[in-house]
N, C-alpha and C positions, 0 to 999 in steps of 0.2 A: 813517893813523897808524902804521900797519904800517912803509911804507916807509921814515919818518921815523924811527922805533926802528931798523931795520934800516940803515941810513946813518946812524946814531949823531948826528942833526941834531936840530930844534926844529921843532916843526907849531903852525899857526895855523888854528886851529877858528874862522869868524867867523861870523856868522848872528843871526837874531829870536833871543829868551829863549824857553822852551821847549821845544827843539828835543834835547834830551838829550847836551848835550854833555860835561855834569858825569858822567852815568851812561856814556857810552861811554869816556872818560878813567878812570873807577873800574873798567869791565869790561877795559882793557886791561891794566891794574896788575894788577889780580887774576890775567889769564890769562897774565902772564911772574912769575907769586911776586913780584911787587914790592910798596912800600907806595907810596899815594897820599896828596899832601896839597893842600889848597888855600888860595890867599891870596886875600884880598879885600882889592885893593890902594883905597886911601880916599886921601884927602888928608893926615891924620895919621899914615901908615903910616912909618918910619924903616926905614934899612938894616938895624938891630940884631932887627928884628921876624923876617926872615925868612932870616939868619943866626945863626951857632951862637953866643952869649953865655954869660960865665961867671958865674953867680950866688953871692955868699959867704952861706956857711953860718954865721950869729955861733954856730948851740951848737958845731958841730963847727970850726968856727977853719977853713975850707977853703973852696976855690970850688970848686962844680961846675958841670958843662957841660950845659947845656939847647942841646939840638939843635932848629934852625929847621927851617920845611916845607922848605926846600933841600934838605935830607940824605934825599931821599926819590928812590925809581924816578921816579915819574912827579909830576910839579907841574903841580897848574891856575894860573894867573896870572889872576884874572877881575878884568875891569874895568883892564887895565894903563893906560889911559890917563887917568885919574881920580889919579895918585899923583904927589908932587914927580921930578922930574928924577932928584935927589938918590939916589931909594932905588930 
């Protein structure tokens, strides 16, 4: 994971469940001051989920911006193959 942060690339953790790969992904974040987020990508999951979206505010008349798990250091993607094409 190391190398993969340091070549500024994308690492693929595959293995059995239990194996700690959610905890080693949360100890990397932690040890570069980053945030960690994760998705659990499902069959009902849309691109707008884990993208940044503008939500309006009716009392203040305004949209604001709700930041998705993208906008984060490190991103778990679990289960990527479980999701439409689409997203």
């Amino acid at each position: 994971m190391l190398v993969g942060l340091l070549a500024e690339g994308h690492v693929l953790l595959e293995d059995v469940p239990g194996l700690g790969k959610t905890l080693m992904a949360k100890a990397l974040a932690k040890s570069i001051g980053g945030t960690f987020k994760r998705v659990q990508f499902t069959p009902d999951l849309l691109p707008a989920d884990i993208t940044d979206f503008n939500i309006y505010n009716q009392q203040t008349c305004q949209f604001s911006l709700q930041s998705g798990p993208v906008m984060s250091h490190v991103l778990l993607a679990d289960e990527i193959n479980r999701t439409i094409p689409r997203t």
